[in-house]
C-alpha positions in Angstrom: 2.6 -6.1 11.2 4.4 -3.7 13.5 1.1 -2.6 14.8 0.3 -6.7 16.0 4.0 -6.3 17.5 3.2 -3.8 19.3 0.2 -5.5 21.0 2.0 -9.0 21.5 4.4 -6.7 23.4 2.7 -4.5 25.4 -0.4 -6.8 25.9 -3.0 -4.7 25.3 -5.2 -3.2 22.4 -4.9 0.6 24.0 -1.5 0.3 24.8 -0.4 -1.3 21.4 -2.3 1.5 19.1 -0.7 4.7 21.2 2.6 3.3 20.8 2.0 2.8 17.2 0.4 6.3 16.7 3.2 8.0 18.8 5.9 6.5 16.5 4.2 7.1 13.4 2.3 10.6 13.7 4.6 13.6 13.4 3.6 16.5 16.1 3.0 18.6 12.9 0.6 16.5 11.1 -1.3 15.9 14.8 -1.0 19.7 15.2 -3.3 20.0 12.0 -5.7 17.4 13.3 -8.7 18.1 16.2 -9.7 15.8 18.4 -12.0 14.2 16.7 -9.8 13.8 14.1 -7.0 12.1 16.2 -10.0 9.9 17.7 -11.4 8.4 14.3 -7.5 7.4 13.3 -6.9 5.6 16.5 -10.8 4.2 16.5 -9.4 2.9 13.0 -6.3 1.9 14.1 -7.8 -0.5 17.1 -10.6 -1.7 14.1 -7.5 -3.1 12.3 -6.4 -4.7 15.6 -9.2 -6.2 16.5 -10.0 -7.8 12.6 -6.2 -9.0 12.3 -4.6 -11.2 13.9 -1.2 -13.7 13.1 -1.0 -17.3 14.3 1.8 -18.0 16.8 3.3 -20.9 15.0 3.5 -24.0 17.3 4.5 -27.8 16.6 2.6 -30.6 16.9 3.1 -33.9 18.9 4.2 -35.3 14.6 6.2 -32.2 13.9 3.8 -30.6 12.0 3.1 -27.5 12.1 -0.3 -25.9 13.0 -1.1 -22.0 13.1 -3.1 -21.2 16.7 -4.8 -17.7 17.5 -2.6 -16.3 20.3 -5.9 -16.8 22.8 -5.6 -20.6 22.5 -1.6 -21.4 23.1 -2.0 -22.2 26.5 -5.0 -24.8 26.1 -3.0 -26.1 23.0 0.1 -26.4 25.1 -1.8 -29.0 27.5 -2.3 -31.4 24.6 1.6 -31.1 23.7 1.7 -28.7 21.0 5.3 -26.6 21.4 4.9 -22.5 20.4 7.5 -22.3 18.2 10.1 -19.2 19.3 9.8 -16.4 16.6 13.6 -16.6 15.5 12.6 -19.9 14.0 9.7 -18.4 12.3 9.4 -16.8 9.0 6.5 -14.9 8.1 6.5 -14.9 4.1 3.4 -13.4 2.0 2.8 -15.0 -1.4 1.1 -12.5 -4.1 -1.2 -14.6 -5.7 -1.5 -13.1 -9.1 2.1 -13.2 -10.2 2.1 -9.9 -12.6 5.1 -11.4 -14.5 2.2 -13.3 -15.9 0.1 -10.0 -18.1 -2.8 -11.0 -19.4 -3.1 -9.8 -23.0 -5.8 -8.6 -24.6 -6.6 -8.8 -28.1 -9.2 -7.2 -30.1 -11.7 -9.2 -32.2 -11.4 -7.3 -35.1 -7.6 -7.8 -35.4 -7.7 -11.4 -34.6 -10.0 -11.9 -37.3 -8.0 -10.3 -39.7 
């Protein structure tokens, strides 16, 4: 998520992955790397940028809410919809398989017997 941050902040794709890849690889481990190397990470890093990407949260005219890609807040503003500011947002992830919940696994033979 920090890596979307970055782009929401700096407003660009280049911008957003350099910052990212400044913060995040050491001068040692780049010293270890070629060019080519370097390349490929930040080729995968603006892959992930450009396949992700988080709704801004806005409100509609009933008070729903409605999830909108960041490239369509302004059109959805003209029809009333309200970005919601991101201190009243909070992004939670839900695991869906709950591993609490083990499957277990019995053999035939021993539930025969």
């Amino acid at each position: 998520f920090e890596l979307l941050h970055f782009k929401r902040e700096k407003g660009s794709t280049d911008e957003a992955v350099d910052a990212f890849y400044r913060k995040h690889v050491s001068s040692e481990r780049e010293s270890k790397w070629d060019h080519e190397d370097q390349e490929r990470h930040k080729t995968m890093l603006h892959n992930v940028l450009n396949s992700i990407e988080l709704p801004i949260v806005m409100k509609d005219t009933d008070n729903s809410m409605v999830g909108a890609w960041p490239s369509r807040v302004e059109e959805l503003k003209e029809i009333k919809l309200v970005e919601l500011p991101p201190s009243q947002v909070k992004l939670v992830l839900h695991d869906l398989y709950d591993t609490s919940e083990k499957e277990v696994i019995v053999d035939v033979k021993e539930a025969k017997a």
